[in-house]
MIGU-670485 format. One line per 5 residues: their letters; for each residue z, y, x of C-alpha. Coordinates in steps of 0.5 Angstrom, whole numbers, always signed. Last residue first. Layout:
<recs>
a	Z Y X; ...
</recs>
This chain:
<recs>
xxxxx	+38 -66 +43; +41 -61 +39; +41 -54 +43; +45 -52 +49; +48 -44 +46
xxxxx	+45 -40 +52; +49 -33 +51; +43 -27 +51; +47 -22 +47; +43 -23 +41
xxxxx	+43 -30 +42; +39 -35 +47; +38 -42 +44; +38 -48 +49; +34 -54 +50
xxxxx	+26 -52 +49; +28 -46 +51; +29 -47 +57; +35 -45 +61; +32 -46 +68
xxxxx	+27 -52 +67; +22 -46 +68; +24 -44 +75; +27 -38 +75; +23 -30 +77
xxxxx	+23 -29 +70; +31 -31 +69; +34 -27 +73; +31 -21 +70; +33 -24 +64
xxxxx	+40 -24 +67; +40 -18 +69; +39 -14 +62; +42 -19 +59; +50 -21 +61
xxxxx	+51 -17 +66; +48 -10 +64; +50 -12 +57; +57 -11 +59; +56 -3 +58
xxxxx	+55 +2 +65; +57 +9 +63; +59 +15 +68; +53 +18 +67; +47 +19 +72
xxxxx	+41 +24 +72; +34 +22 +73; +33 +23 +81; +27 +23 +81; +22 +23 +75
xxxxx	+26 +27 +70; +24 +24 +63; +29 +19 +64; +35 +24 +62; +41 +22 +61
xxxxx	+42 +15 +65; +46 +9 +65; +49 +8 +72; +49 +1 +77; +54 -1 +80
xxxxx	+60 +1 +85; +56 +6 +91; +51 +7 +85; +45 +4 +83; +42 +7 +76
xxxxx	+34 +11 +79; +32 +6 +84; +34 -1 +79; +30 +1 +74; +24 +2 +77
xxxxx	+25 -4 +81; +26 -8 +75; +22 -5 +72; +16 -6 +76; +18 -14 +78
xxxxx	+17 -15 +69; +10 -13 +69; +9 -17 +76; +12 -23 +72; +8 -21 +66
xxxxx	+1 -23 +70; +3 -29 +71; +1 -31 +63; +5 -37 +62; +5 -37 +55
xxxxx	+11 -38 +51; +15 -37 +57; +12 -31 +59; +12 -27 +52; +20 -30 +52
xxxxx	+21 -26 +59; +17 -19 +57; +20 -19 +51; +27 -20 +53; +25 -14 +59
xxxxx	+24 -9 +53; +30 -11 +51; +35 -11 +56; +38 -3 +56; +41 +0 +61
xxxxx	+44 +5 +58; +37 +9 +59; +37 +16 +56; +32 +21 +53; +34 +21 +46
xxxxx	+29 +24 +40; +23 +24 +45; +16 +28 +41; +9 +27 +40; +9 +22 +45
xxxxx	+1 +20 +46; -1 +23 +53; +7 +25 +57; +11 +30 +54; +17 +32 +59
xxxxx	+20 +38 +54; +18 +44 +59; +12 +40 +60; +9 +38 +52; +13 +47 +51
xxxxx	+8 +49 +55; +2 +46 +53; +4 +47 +46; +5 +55 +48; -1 +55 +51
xxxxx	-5 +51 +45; -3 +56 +41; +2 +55 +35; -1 +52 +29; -3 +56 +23
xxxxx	-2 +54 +15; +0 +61 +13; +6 +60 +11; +8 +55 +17; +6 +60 +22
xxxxx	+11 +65 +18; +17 +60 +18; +15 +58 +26; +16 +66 +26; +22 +66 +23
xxxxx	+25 +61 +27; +22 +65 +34; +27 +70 +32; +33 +65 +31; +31 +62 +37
xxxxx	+31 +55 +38; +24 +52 +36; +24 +45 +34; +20 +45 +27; +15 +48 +29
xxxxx	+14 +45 +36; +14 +39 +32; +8 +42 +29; +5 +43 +35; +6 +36 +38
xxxxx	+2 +33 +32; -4 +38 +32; -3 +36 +39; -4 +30 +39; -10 +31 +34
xxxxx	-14 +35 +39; -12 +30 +43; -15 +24 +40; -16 +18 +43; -19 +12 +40
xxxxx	-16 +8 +35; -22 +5 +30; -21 -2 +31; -15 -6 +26; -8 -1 +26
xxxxx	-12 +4 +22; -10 +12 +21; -6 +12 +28; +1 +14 +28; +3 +19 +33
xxxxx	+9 +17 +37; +16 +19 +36; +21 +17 +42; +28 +13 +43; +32 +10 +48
xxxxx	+28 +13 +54; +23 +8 +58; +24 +8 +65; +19 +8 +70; +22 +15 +72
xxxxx	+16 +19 +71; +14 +16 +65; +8 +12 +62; +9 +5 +66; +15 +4 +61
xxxxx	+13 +6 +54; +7 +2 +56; +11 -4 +57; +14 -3 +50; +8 -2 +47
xxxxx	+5 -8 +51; +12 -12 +48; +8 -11 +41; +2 -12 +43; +3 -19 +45
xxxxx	+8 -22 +39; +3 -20 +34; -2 -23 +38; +2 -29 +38; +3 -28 +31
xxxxx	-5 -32 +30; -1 -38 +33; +5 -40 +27; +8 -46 +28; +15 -44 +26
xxxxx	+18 -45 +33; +13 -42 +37; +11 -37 +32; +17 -36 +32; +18 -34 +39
xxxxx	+13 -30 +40; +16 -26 +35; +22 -25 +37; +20 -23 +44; +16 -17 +41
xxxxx	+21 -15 +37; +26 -15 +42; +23 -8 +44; +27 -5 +38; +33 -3 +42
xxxxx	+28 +2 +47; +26 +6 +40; +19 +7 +38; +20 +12 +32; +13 +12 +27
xxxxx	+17 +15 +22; +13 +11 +15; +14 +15 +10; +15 +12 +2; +14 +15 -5
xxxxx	+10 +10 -9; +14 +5 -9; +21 +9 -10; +24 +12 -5; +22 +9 +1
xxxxx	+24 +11 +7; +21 +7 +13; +22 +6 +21; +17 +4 +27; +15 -2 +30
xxxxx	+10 -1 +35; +4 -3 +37; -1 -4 +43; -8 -5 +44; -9 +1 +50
xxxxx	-14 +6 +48; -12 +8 +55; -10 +16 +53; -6 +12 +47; -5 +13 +39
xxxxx	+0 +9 +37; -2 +3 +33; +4 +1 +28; +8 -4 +25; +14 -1 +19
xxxxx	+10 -3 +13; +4 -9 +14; +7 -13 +20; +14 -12 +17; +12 -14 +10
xxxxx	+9 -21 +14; +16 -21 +18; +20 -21 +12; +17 -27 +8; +17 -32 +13
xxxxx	+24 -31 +16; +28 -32 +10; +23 -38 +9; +25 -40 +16; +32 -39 +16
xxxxx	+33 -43 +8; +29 -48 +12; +36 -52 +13; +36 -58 +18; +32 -54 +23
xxxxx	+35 -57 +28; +41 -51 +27; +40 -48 +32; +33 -47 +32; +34 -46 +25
xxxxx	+40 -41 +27; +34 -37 +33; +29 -37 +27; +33 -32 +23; +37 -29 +28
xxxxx	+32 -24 +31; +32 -21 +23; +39 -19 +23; +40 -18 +30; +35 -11 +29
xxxxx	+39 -7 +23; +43 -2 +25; +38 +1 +31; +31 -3 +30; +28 -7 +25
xxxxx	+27 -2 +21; +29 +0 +13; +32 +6 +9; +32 +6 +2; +39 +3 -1
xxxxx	+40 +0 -7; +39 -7 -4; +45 -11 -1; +50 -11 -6; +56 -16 -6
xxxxx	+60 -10 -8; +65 -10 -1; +59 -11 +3; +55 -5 +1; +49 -5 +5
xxxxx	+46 +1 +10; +40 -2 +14; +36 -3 +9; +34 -11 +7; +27 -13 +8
xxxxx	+22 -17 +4; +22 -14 -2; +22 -6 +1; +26 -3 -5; +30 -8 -5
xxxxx	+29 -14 -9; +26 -20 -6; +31 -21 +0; +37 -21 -5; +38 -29 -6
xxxxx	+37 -30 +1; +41 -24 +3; +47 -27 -1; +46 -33 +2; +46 -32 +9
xxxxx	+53 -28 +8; +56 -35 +5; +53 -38 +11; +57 -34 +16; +64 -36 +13
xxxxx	+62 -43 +12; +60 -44 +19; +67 -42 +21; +70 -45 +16; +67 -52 +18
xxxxx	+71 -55 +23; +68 -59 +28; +70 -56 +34; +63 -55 +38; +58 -55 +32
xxxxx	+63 -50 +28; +64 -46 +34; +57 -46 +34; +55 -44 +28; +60 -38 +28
xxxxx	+56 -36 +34; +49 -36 +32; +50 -34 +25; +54 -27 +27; +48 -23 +26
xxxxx	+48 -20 +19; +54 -17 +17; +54 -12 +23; +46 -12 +23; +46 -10 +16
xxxxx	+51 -4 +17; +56 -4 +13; +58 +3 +8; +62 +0 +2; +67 -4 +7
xxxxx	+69 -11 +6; +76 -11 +3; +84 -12 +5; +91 -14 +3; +96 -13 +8
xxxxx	+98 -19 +12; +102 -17 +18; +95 -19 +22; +90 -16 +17; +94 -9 +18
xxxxx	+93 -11 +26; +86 -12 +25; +84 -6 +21; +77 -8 +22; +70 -5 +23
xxxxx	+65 -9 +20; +70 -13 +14; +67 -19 +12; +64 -21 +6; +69 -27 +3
xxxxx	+69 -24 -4; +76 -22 -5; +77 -21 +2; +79 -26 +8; +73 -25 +12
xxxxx	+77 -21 +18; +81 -27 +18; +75 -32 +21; +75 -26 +27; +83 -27 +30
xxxxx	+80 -35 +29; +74 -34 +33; +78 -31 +38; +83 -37 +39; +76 -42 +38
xxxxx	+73 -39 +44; +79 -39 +48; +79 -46 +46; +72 -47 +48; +74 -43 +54
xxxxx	+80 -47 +57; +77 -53 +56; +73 -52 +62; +68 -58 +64; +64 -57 +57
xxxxx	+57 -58 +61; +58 -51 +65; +53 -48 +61; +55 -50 +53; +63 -48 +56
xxxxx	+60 -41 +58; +56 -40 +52; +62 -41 +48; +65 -36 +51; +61 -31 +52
xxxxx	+59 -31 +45; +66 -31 +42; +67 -25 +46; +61 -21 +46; +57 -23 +41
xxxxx	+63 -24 +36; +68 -18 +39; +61 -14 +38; +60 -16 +31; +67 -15 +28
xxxxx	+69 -8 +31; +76 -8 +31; +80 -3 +29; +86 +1 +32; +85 +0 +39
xxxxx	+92 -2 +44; +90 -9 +43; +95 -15 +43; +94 -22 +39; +87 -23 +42
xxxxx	+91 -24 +48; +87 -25 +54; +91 -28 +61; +88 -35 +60; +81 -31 +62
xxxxx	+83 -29 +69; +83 -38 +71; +75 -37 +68; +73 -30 +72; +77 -34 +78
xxxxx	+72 -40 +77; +66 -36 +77; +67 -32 +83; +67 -38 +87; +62 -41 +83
xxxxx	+56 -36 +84; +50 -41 +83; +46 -35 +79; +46 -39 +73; +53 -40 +73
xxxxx	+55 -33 +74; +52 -31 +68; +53 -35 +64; +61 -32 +66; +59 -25 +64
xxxxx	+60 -23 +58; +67 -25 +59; +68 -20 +64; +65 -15 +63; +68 -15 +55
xxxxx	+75 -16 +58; +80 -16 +53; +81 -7 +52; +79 -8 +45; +72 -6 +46
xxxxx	+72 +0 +49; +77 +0 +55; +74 +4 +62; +75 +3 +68; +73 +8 +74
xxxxx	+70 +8 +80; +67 +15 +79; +60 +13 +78; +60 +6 +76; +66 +6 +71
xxxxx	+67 +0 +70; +68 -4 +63; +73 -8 +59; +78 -8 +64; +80 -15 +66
xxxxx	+78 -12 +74; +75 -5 +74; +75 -3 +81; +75 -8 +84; +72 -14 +82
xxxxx	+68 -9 +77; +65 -7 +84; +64 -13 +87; +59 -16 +80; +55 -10 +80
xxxxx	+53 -11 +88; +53 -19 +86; +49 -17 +80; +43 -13 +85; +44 -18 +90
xxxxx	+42 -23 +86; +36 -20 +82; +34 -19 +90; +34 -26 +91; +30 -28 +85
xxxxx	+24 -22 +87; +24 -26 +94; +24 -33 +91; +17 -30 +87; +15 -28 +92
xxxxx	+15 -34 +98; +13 -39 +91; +7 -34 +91; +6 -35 +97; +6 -43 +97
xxxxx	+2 -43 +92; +4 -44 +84; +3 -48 +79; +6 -47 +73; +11 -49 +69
xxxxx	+9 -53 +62; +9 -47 +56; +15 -46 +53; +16 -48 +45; +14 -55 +44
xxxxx	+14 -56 +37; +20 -56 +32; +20 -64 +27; +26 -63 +23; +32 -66 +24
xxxxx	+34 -72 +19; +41 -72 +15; +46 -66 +16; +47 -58 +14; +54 -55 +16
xxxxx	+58 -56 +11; +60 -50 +6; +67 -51 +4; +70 -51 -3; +76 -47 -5
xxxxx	+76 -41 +0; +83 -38 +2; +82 -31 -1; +89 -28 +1; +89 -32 +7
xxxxx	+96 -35 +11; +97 -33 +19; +98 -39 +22; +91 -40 +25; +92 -33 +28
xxxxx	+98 -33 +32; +104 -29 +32; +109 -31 +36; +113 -25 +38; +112 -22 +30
xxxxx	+107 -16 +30; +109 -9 +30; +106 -5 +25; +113 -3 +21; +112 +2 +15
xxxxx	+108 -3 +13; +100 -1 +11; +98 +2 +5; +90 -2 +4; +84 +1 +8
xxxxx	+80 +6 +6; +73 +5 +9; +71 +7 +16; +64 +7 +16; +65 +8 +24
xxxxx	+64 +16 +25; +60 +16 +30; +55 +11 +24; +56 +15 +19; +54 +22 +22
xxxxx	+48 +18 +25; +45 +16 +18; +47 +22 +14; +43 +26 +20; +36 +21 +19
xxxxx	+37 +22 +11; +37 +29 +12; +31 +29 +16; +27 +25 +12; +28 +30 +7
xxxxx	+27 +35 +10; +20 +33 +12; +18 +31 +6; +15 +24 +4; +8 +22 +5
xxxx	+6 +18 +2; +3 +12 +5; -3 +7 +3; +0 +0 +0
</recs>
C-alpha cells in the first residue's frame, strides 16, 4: 500500500514522547511499600511464595524434532597465505580482548563496567558484575582458561538478593546475566556447576517479576517490594523487546534444570503475541509500545525493527531452533512478520555508487491510509541482515537471502562512507521511490532533502523566521547554505541528516556481516569485517580498554567517552573473534546465539 505521508510535526511529537518514555524508564506505580524494606537475612528467591501462582504448567514441547536443513556452509578451502591472514587477524582480535580484559581486571573487578577513559568503574546493571559474566563465553573461546577460572571462582560471591539499584531492569538482567551464565555451562561442556546454579538463582529472582495477576512480566521492576511480598502488575508502557525477548533463556534453564516454569513463563507472552499479530495497525507486526498490564499489544502506532522493538523479531527463528522446531508457532510468527516487514519498513536508500542496498526503517501508522515511513538507519538495527540470513536457512527460504545481503550491504555501507570508518548510531537517508530498479543518484533531490532539513534544523530564532517565510513561499535555502550546512553537520552523498553521531560499540552490524559469511561463505565479508575492526579499534582503544565515541562523523580523532558497555566483550569482539574462527568454531548447525551473543548447544 502506497505511503501517505503524515505531517511533520507529528512524526516528531511522537518520535519526542517515545524518547521521553524511555529516559524515563516507563516507570509505573507500584504498590504502597512497607515502612521497613530490609530484607529477611536468609531470604532466597524460591522460597518467596507467589501471589499469582500458576495452576497448570505449559510444558516444554516433546515428540518428534522437525527436519532443520543445514544452516552453514562446508569450511572453506584456504591456502597457506590466506590461513597466514586469517590467524593473523584472529591473534589481533585476541590481543584487543586481552587488553580490554586487564583493564576491568584492574580496574573495575566485580563492577558492572570499567570505565575506559579515567580507569574508573561503574555500577549500571545491579551492581553484580555485567562485564564479567557476559564475558566468560567469551573467555573460553578465546582459550584464555586461566582468567576463566578466576571469573568463574568470582561469580559465587554474586548475591542477586542485595543490590543498591532501586529497579531491576528484567530484559538486561535476563540477556546478560541469565544468558552469560548459561552460555558458560553449555561452553565449558557443564564441567562448572557453579554457573548452572548461578543461573538458576537469577532466573528464580526473574520468575517473580511474573508473579501478576496476568502472569505478564513486570519490565522494570521493583525488586525488593517484590521480594518482601507487595502485591505488583505488569507496566502499562512495555516495550515490545523488553517483553518479547526473553524466550531463548528462560527455554534453556528449563531445558538445563527441567523445571518447566521458566518456559512457562516466557510461553505465556508468546501466546498473546501469536493471537494479537494480525490485529494491530500494522497486521504482521507489533509497536513498539504494548500494554502488558491489560494484555493489550495492539493500540499502539509506532513499528520498526530497531531500538525498542529489535530482539523481539530475532528470537523467532532462534526459539524454533532451540526448541528443534517442536513448535511451529515460532515459524509461522516469523513468517507472517518479515513479508509485512519487507513490503512497509525496508527501503533502498539513494546512494553515489547506485550501490544495491537496503535499510529497515520506522513506520507510524495511524489508520490504514494514513501512515509514514521514517527512513532512520539505526546502527542497532544492522541485526536485520543477520536475522534474515538466518531464517532462510532455517526455514528454507533461499530467495530471502538477497534480502539478507542488501541488508548487511546497507550497514557496510554506513561504514566504509564515514571519515571515521565507523558508523554512527542513527542517521536518516533519503528513500528511493522504488526498491525494485530505477534507484539512481540524484543529487538534486538530495539536497532538496537536506534542505528541508536545514529548514527544520536551524537554531537561531532569527533564522526560524525566516525558515517559516521559506516554507511559506515553498522555497528552499540556496544551495551554498545546504552545502554549508551538509560539511558544518559532517553529511556524506546519501545521509539526509545524523540523529546521533556516536558509536557504543555496538555488535550488530559485524553480527550480520558474521551470519552472512557462515551461511554463504562469500570470502570477501572477512575483508569486510577486518576494515571494521581496524576502523573501530584505532578510534576507541584507551590506556585501560576501549571507549564509545561521541561523534564519528570526525575523521581523527573522534571523541572519547567514559563508557565501554559489557557487549564489547561479550559480542561486538566475540563476533569478530568468530570471522576469522574455523567454521567448526560455534557452528550454527550446533549452537544457537542470543541476542546478547550467548551460545546455547542445540539438541543434537
Amino acid at each position: 500500500m502506497p505511503l501517505v505521508r503524515l505531517r511533520r510535526s507529528t512524526v516528531l511529537v511522537a518520535l519526542a514522547a517515545l524518547i521521553f518514555l524511555t529516559i524515563h524508564r516507563f516507570e509505573s506505580p507500584q504498590s504502597p511499600l512497607p515502612i521497613n524494606r530490609a530484607l529477611p537475612p536468609n531470604f532466597r528467591w524460591e522460597t518467596r511464595p507467589q501471589l499469582y501462582p500458576v495452576s497448570s504448567m505449559i510444558p516444554l514441547p516433546t515428540g518428534k524434532k522437525a527436519t532443520i536443513p543445514k544452516i552453514q556452509i562446508d569450511s572453506p578451502t584456504e591456502s597457506a597465505e590466506a590461513r597466514e591472514q586469517r590467524e593473523a587477524r584472529l591473534k589481533a582480535v585476541k590481543e584487543t580482548f586481552v587488553h580490554t580484559w586487564k583493564g576491568y581486571k584492574e580496574h573495575a573487578w566485580l563492577a558492572d563496567e570499567l570505565a575506559p577513559v579515567s580507569g574508573g568503574n561503574k555500577s549500571t546493571f545491579g551492581g553484580w558484575a555485567a562485564t564479567l559474566v557476559d564475558s566468560l563465553d567469551t573467555l573460553w573461546l578465546m582459550d584464555l582458561r586461566e582468567e576463566f577460572e578466576a571469573a568463574v571462582e568470582a561469580v559465587k560471591a554474586i548475591d542477586f538478593t542485595r543490590t543498591d539499584a532501586e529497579s531491576i531492569n528484567v530484559f538486561e538482567t535476563t540477556i546478560r546475566h541469565l544468558g552469560g551464565f548459561l552460555a558458560a555451562y553449555d561452553i565449558s561442556e557443564e564441567k562448572y556447576p557453579v554457573l548452572l546454579e548461578k543461573a538458576r538463582e537469577v532466573g528464580e529472582m526473574l520468575y517473580a517479576a511474573f508473579d501478576t495477576p496476568n502472569r505478564m512480566p513486570v519490565a522494570r521492576w521493583d525488586w525488593k517490594g517484590a521480594a518482601l511480598g507487595n502485591d505488583q502488575a505488569a507496566q502499562e508502557f512495555t516495550l515490545l523487546a523488553e517483553i518479547g525477548s526473553l524466550s531463548l533463556e528462560f527455554t534453556r534453564l528449563s531445558q538445563l534444570t527441567g523445571d518447566p516454569k521458566f518456559f512457562d513463563a516466557i510461553q505465556r507472552i508468546t501466546d498473546q503475541l501469536a493471537s494479537q499479530q494480525l490485529h494491530t495497525k500494522l497486521p504482521g507486526m507489533w509497536p513498539i509500545l504494548v500494554n502488558a498490564r491489560a494484555g493489550n499489544f495492539t493500540a499502539k502506532s509506532f513499528f520498526t525493527i530497531g531500538s525498542m522493538a529489535d530482539s523481539a523479531y530475532e528470537y523467532l527463528p532462534k526459539e524454533y531452533l532451540l526448541l528443534s522446531g517442536r513448535s511451529s508457532q515460532y515459524r509461522d510468527l516469523y513468517e507472517r512478520f518479515l513479508p509485512i516487514a519487507a513490503e512497509n519498513l525496508f527501503f533502498r536508500p539513494l546512494n553515489p555508487s547506485n550501490l544495491p542496498i537496503l535499510f529497515s526503517g520506522s513506520l507510524m501508522v495511524e489508520s490504514p491510509t494514513d501512515r509514514a515511513l521514517i527512513p532512520h538507519c539505526q546502527h542497532l538495527a544492522c541485526f536485520t541482515g543477520g536475522m534474515v540470513a538466518l531464517a532462510s536457512k532455517v526455514f528454507d527460504r533461499p530467495d530471502d537471502m538477497k534480502l539478507a545481503r542488501e541488508l548487511t550491504e546497507g550497514c557496510v555501507w554506513g561504514y566504509d562512507t564515514m571519515a571515521s570508518g565507523i558508523m554512527p548510531e542513527s542517521f536518516e537517508a533519503v528513500p528511493c521511490q522504488s526498491k525494485e530498479g530505477g534507484c539512481k543518484w540524484d543529487e538534486g533531490q538530495w539536497l532538496t532533502v537536506v534542505g528541508k532539513k536545514l529548514m527544520e534544523s536551524e537554531e537561531k530564532e532569527k533564522e526560524k523566521e525566516k525558515d517559516r517565510k521559506a516554507k511559506e513561499d515553498g522555497t528552499q535555502p540556496s544551495e551554498e547554505k545546504i552545502r554549508g550546512w551538509i560539511k558544518d553537520h559532517g553529511l556524506v552523498p546519501g545521509m539526509s541528516d545524523i540523529d546521533d553521531r556516536r558509536y557504543i560499540l555496538r555488535p550488530e552490524a559485524i553480527e550480520s556481516v558474521f551470519i552472512l559469511y557462515r551461511t554463504t561463505g562469500d570470502a570477501s565479508l572477512q575483508s569486510t569485517a577486518w576494515r571494521m575492526f581496524q576502523s573501530i579499534t584505532k578510534h576507541t582503544r584507551t590506556a585501560f580498554g576501549h571507549a564509545a565515541l561521541r561523534d564519528v562523523t570526525l575523521p581523527s580523532p573522534p571523541p572519547q567517552y567514559d563508557k565501554m558497555e559489557s557487549f564489547w566483550t561479550a559480542e561486538t569482539l566475540k563476533y569478530f573473534w568468530l570471522m576469522f574462527s574455523s567454521h567448526d568454531v560455534l557452528s550454527l548447525d550446533e549452537w544457537v546465539l542470543s541476542t546478547e551473543a550467548h551460545p546455547f548447544r542445540r539438541e543434537k
